[in-house]
DRENDO-1510 file (C-alpha; in Angstrom, 1 decimal, always signed):
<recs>
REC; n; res; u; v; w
REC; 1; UNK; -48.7; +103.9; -89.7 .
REC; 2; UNK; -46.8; +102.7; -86.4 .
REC; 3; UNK; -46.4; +98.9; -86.1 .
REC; 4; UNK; -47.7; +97.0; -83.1 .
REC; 5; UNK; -45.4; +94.7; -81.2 .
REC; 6; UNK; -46.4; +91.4; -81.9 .
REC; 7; UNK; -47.5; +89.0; -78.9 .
REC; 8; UNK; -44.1; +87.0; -79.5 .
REC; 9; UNK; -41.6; +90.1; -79.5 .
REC; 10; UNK; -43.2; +90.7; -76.0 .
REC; 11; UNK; -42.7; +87.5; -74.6 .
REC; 12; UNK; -39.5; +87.8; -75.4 .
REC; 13; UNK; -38.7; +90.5; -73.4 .
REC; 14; UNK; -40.9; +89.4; -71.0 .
REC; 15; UNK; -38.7; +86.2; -70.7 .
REC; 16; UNK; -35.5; +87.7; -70.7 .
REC; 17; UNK; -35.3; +89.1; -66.9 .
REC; 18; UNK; -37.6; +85.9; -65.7 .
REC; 19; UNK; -34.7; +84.1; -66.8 .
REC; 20; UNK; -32.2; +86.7; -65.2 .
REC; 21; UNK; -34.6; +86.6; -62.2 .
REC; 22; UNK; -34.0; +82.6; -61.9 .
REC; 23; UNK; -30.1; +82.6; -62.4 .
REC; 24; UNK; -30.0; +84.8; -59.4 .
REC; 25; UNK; -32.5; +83.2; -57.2 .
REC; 26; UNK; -31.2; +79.7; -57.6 .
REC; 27; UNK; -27.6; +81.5; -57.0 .
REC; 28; UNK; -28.4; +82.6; -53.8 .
REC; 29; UNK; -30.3; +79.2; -53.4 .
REC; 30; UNK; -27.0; +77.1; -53.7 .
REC; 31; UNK; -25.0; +79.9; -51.8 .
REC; 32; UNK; -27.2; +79.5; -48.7 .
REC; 33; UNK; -27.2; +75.6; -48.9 .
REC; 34; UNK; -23.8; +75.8; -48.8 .
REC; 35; UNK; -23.5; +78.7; -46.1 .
REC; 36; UNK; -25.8; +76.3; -44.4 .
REC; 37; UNK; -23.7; +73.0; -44.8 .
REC; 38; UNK; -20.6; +74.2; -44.0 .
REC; 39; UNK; -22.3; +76.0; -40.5 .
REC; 40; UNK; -23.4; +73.0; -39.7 .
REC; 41; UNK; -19.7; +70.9; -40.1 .
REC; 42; UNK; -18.5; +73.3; -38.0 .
REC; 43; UNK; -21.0; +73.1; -35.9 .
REC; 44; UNK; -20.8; +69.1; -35.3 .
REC; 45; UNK; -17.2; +69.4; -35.3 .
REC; 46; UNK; -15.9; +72.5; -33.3 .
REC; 47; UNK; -14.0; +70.6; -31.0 .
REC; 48; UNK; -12.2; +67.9; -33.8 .
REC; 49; UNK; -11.5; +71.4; -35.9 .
REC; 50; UNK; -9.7; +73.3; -32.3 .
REC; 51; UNK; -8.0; +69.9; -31.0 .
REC; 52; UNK; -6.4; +69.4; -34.4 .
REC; 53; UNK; -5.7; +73.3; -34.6 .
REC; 54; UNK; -3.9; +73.2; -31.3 .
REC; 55; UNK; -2.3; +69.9; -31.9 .
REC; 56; UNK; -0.8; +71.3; -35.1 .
REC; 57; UNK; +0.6; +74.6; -33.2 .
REC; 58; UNK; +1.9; +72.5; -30.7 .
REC; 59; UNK; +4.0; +71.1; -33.0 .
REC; 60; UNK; +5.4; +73.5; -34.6 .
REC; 61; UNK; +5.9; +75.6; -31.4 .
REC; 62; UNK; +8.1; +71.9; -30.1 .
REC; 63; UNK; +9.7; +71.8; -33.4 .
REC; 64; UNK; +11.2; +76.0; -32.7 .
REC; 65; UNK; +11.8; +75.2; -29.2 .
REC; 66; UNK; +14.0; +72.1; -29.9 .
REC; 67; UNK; +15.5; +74.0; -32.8 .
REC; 68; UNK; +16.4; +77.1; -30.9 .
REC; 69; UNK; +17.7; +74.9; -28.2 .
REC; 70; UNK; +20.2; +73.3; -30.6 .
REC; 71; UNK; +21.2; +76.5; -32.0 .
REC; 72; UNK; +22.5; +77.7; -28.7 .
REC; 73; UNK; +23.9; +74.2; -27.6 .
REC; 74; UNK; +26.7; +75.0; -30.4 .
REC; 75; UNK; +28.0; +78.0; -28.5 .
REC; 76; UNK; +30.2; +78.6; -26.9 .
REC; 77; UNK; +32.3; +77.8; -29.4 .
REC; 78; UNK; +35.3; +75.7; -29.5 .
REC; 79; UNK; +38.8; +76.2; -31.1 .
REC; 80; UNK; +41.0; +74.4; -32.9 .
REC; 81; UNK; +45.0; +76.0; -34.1 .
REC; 82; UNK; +46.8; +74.3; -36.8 .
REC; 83; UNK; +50.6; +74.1; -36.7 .
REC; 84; UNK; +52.6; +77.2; -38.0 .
REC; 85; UNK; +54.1; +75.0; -41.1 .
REC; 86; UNK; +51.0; +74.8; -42.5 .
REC; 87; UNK; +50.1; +78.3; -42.0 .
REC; 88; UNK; +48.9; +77.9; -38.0 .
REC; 89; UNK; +44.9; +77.4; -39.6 .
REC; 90; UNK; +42.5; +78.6; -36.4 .
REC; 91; UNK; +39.1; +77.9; -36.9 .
REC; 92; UNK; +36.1; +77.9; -34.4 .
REC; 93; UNK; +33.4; +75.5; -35.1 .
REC; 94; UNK; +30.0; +74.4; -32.7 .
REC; 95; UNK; +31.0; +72.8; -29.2 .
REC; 96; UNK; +28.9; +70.0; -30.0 .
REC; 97; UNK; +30.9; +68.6; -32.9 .
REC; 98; UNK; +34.1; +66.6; -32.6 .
REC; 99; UNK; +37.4; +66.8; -34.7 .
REC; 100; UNK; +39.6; +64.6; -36.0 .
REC; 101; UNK; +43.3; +64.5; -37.2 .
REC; 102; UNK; +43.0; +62.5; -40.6 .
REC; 103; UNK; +46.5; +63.2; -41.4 .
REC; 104; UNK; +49.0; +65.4; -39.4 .
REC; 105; UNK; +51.6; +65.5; -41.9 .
REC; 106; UNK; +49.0; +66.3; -45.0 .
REC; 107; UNK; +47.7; +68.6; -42.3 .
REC; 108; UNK; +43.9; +66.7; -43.1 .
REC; 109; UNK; +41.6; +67.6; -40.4 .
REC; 110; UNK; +37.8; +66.6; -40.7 .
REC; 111; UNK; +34.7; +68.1; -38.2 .
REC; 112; UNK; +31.1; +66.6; -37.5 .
REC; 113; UNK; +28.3; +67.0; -35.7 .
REC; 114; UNK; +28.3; +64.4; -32.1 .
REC; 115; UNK; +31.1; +61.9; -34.1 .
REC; 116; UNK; +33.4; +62.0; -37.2 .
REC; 117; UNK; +33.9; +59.0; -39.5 .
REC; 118; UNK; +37.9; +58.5; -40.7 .
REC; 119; UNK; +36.4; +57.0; -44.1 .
REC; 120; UNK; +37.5; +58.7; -47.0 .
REC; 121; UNK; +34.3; +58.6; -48.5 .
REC; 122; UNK; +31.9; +59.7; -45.5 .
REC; 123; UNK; +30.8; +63.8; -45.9 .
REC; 124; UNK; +31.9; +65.9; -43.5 .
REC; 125; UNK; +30.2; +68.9; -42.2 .
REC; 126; UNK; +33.6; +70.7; -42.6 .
REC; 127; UNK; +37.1; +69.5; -43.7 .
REC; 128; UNK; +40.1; +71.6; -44.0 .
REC; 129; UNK; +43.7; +70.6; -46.0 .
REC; 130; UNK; +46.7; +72.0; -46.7 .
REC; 131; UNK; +48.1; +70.1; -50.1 .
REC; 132; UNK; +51.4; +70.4; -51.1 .
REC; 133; UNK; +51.0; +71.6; -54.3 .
REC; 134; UNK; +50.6; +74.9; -55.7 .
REC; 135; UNK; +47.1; +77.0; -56.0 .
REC; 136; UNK; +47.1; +76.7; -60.2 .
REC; 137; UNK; +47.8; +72.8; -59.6 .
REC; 138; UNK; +44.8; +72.6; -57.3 .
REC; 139; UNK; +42.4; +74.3; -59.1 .
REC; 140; UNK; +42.8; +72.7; -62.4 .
REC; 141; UNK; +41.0; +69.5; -60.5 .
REC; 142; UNK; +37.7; +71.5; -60.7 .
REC; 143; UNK; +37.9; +73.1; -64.0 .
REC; 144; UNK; +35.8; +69.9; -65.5 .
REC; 145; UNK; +32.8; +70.3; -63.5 .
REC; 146; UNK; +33.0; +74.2; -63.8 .
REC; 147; UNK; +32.8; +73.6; -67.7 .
REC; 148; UNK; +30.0; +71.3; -67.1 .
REC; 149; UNK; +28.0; +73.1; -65.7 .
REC; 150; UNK; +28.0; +71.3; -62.2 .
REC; 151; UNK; +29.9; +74.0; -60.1 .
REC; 152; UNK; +29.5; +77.5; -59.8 .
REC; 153; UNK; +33.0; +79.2; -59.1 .
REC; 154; UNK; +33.2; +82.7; -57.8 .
REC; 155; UNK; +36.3; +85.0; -56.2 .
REC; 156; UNK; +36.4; +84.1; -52.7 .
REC; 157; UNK; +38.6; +85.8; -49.3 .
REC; 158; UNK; +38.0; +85.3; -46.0 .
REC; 159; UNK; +36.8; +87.7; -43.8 .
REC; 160; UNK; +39.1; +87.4; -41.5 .
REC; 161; UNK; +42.1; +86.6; -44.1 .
REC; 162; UNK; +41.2; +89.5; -46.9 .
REC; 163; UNK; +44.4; +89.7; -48.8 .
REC; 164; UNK; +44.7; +86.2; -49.9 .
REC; 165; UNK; +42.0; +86.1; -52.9 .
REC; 166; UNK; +41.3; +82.3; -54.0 .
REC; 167; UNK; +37.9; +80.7; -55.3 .
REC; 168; UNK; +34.4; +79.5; -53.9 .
REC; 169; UNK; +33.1; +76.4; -55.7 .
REC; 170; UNK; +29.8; +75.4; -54.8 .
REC; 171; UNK; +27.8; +72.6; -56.5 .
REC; 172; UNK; +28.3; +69.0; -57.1 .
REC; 173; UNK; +32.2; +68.0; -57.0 .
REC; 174; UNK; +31.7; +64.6; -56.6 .
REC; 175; UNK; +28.5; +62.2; -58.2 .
REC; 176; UNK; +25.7; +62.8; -56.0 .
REC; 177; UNK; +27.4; +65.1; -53.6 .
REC; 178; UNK; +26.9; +68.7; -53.3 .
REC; 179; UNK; +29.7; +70.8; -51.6 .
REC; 180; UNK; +30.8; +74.1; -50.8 .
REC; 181; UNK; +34.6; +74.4; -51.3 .
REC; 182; UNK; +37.0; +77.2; -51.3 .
REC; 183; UNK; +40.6; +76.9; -52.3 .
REC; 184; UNK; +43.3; +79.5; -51.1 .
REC; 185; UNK; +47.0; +79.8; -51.9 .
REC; 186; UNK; +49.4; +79.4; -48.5 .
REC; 187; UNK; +53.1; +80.0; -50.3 .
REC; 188; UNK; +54.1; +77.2; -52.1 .
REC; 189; UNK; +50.7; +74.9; -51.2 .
REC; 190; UNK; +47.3; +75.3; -51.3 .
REC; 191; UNK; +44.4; +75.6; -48.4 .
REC; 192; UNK; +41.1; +73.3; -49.4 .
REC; 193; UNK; +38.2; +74.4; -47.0 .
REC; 194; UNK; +35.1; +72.2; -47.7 .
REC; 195; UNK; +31.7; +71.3; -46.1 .
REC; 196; UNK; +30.1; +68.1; -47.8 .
REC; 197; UNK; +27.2; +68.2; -46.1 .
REC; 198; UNK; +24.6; +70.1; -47.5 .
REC; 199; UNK; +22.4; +70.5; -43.9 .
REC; 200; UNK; +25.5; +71.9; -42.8 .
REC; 201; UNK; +26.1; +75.0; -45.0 .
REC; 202; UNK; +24.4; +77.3; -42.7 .
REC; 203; UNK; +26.8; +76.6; -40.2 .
REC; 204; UNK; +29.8; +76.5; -42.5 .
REC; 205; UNK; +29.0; +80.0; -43.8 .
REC; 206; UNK; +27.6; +81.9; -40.7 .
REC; 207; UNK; +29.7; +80.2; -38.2 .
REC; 208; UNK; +33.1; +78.8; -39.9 .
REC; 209; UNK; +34.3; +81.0; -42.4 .
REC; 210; UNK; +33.8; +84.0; -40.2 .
REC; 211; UNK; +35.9; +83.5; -37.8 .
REC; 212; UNK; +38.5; +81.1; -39.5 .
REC; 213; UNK; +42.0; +82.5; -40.0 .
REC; 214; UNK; +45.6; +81.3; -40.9 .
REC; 215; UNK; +49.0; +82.7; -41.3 .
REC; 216; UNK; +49.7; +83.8; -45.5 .
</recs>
């Protein structure tokens, strides 16, 4: 004997794609109320949407130009040559930053951008010294902050200078100062090439080190 469905199994299965049915049509309800709503802000605000568009662009197109300008503004560049007793340094740095002899016979000189500061404690987009003391001497200062965890230290040589092998530091030397330093031997002293300045790293390593030289 075959069993009839009874009138509640059917409406059941009756119910279950009414309900699918009503998912999707108030789906596509809410999509077209919002298709509709967000037609209409553009609509009544076209020309606010384009004039902030083009204001935006603007900007950023002003803020290229101005940085392309002062990109070329460093070139060419200008040159600076040590005396020979402390291995006749050369280095070439941008034209629109001025040098300054901190100490002649430390051989201490310091470059900025527009002006330098004499202060011991001001950065310095680059600053080059010859110490008189020997490379192991020097390099034990940074051994500390290497340990810590505060510098990274890796085998270093000039371009230009590619037998003398001495180290890169780069990370925080001082409290609240990160620097890029490299240390070199020159004979019986040691060659400290720094930049303190951390918006100035581009230009110490695409621009300075490139090009800067001495005598071994």
């Amino acid at each position: 004997m075959k069993r009839k469905l009874g009138e509640q199994g059917a409406l059941n299965i009756l119910l279950i794609p009414l309900i699918i049915s009503s998912v999707c049509f108030f789906g596509v309800l809410g999509f077209a109320a919002w298709a509709f709503y967000e037609r209409n802000d553009y609509k009544n605000n076209v020309d606010q949407k384009i004039e902030a568009a083009v204001e935006v662009a603007n900007e950023k197109l002003a803020t290229e130009k101005d940085n392309e300008f002062l990109e070329r503004e460093k070139f060419p560049l200008s040159e600076y040559q040590g005396p020979a007793q402390f291995g006749g340094i050369k280095v070439s740095y941008p034209k629109t930053w001025s040098s300054y002899i901190l100490n002649e016979e430390n051989a201490e000189y310091i470059f900025n951008p527009k002006f330098v500061s004499a202060a011991n404690d001001s950065p310095h987009a680059l600053k080059i010294t010859v110490e008189g003391m020997s490379y192991d001497e020097s390099i034990t200062k940074y051994e500390g902050q290497v340990r810590d965890g505060l510098l990274k230290a890796v085998a270093y040589s000039l371009p230009k200078v590619p037998g003398v092998v001495g180290v890169k530091f780069d990370g925080q030397v001082e409290e609240g100062r990160v620097e890029s330093v490299i240390v070199l031997p020159l004979r019986d002293k040691t060659i400290t090439i720094a930049s303190q300045a951390s918006d100035r790293f581009k230009d110490f390593n695409n621009i300075i080190l490139p090009d800067l030289t001495f005598s071994p």
